[in-house]
N, C-alpha and C positions, 0 to 999 in steps of 0.2 A: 203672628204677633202675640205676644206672653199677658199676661195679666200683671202689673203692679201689685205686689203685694208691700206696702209701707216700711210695716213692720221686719219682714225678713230683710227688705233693705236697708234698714238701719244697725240690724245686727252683724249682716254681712260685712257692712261700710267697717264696721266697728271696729270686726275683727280684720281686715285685712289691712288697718293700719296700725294693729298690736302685731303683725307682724315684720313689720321695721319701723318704728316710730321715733328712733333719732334720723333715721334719711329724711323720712318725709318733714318733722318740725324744722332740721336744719337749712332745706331747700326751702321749702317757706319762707326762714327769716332770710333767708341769700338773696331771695326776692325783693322781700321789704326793704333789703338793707341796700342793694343798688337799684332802687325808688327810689331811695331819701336821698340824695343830691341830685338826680334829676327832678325832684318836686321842690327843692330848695331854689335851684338856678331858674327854674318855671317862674317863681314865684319875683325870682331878682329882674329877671327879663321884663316881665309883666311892671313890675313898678317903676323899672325903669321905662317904657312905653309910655306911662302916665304922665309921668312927666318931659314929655317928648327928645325921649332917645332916638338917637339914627333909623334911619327904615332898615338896615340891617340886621334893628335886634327884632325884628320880625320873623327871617331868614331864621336866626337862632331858635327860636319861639317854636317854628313849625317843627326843626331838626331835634330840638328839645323831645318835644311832643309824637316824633314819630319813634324815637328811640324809647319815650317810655312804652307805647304801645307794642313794641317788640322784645322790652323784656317782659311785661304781664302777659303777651300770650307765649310767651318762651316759658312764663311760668307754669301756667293752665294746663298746656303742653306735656310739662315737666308731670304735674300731680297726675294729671291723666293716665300717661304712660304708668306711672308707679302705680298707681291706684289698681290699674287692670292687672299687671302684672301680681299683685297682691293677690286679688281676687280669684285667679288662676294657682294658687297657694306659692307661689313662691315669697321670695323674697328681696324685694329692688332694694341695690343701694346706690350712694350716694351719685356714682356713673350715671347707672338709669335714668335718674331726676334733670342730669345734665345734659343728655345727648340734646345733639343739636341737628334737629330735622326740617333745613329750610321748606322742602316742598312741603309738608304737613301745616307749618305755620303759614305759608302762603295762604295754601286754604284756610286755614279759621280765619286769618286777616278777611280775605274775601266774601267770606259770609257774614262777618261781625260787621265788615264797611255794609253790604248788601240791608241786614239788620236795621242798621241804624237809618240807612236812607226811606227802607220803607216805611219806619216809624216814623220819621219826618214828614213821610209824604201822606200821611194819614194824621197826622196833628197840624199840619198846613192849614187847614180850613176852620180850624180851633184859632189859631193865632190872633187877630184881631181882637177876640171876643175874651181871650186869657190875659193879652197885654197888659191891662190896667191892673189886673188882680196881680200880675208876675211884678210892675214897678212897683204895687204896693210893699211888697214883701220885703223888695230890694230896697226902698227907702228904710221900712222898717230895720232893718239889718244893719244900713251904714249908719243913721240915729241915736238905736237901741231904743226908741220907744216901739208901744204896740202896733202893731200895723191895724189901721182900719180898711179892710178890703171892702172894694167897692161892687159887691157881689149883688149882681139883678137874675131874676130867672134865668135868663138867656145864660148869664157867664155861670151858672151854678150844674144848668144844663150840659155848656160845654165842659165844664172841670170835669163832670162825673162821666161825659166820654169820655175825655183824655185818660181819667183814672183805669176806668174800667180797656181803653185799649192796649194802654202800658200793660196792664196786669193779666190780660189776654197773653199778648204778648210772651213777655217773661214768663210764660209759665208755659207755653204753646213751644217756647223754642229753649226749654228748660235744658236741653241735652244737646244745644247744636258743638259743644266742643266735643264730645265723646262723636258726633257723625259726622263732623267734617275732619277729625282727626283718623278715625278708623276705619270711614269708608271712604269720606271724600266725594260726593259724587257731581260736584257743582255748587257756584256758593247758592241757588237759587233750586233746585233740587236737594241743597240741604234744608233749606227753612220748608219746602214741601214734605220734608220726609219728616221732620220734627215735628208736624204740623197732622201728618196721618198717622203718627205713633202717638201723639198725647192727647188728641182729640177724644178721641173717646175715652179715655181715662184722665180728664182735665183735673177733674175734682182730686181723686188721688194723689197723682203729680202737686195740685196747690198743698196739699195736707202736708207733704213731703218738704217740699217748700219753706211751708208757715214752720214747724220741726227742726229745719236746717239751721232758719232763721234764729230763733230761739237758742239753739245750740251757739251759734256764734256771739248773742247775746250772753249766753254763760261765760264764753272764754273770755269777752271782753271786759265783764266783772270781774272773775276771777285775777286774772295777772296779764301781765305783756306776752308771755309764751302760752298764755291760754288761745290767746287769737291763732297762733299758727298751729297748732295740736287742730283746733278748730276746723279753719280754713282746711289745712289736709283730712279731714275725719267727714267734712261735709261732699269734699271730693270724692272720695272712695264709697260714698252712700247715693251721690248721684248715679256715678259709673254700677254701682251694685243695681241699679234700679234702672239703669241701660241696659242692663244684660239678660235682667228680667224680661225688659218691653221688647228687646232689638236680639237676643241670644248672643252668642259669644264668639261670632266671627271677626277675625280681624284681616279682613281682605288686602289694607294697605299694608300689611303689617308693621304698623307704627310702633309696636307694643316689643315689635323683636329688633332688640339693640343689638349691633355687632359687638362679639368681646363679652 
């Protein structure tokens, strides 16, 4: 297991997306761009629900909702693949970004659903004691006046686990799309293996992180095509910083498109 080193991974990231940088931005926006009417129709469903539409538009709702999740990790996917391939000095194009590798996505679905349940199942016992503070927020929202949160030790106690488990978390399993995608080993062997890779270099990985963040803060000031330069440049800086911690085998080989 490698050591992190930040900095080499953000110059890595850097460059291996000045190595094709119209694939990667254009695959990006191909992404955001078939979002936006399935976040449009979400959005039609949902209002109409409110005002009691058919139990039908439920069925919609879910079929909505599983199709966006299959193009964002079709996307993930996409960057992944190109990212590695960059990093390896080549150069993906716009193909690369495309291929379409059901078994691979299988897995990250399965670790992302795996993911989200154990976070559930660890803020479970938070819920009671965060409800009041979550409908303050929510009133405040549908209003627009200030929320006054109804915070006692106890619920200030719980928020700063909740906080602090999330942030464990996301930062603990900072890589699971580069190891469910290139090794694959189970979705529940992945969050272990994410889990003995960044543990001892926790703090590094947050630095890397806090870095990303900030960087996608810039695009998002800058312009509409800043976000996806962004998005692809924080990609290829994770993946740089996988290959650091994890070395450079790609056992499933996801990374080798036929053609």
């Amino acid at each position: 297991m490698g050591e992190l080193r930040v900095g080499r991974a953000l110059r890595e990231g850097w460059d291996a997306f000045r190595r094709a940088p119209v694939p990667f931005v254009a695959f990006s926006l191909l992404v955001a761009l078939l979002q936006l009417p399935i976040n449009v129709l979400q959005d039609s469903v949902t209002v109409a629900r409110s005002q009691g539409a058919a139990p039908s538009s439920l069925l919609v709702s879910l079929l909505l909702s599983l199709l966006a999740t299959v193009v964002n990790l079709w996307g993930i996917a996409g960057l992944v693949r190109g990212s590695w391939i960059a990093l390896e000095g080549g150069r993906p194009r716009l193909a690369t970004f495309l291929h379409w590798d059901g078994a691979a996505l299988w897995r990250l679905l399965l670790a992302t659903l795996l993911l989200a349940l154990l976070l559930a199942l660890l803020l479970l016992p938070l819920g009671p004691v965060l409800q009041p503070i979550a409908t303050a927020l929510e009133e405040s929202a549908t209003s627009g006046l200030p929320a006054t949160l109804p915070v006692t030790p106890l619920g200030a106690l719980a928020l700063a686990a909740g906080v602090g488990i999330g942030l464990y978390l996301a930062v603990n399993q900072s890589f699971l799309g580069q190891i469910a995608l290139l090794e694959g080993p189970g979705p529940w062997r992945t969050l272990l293996r994410g889990r003995a890779v960044v543990d001892p270099q926790w703090l590094q990985v947050l630095l890397l992180h806090l870095l990303q963040a900030l960087l996608i803060l810039i695009g998002v000031l800058a312009c509409l095509v800043g976000v996806f330069v962004a998005l692809a440049v924080v990609t290829c800086m994770s993946t740089a910083a996988w290959r650091q911690l994890a070395g450079t085998a790609d056992p499933r080989g996801f990374a080798r498109v036929p053609g």
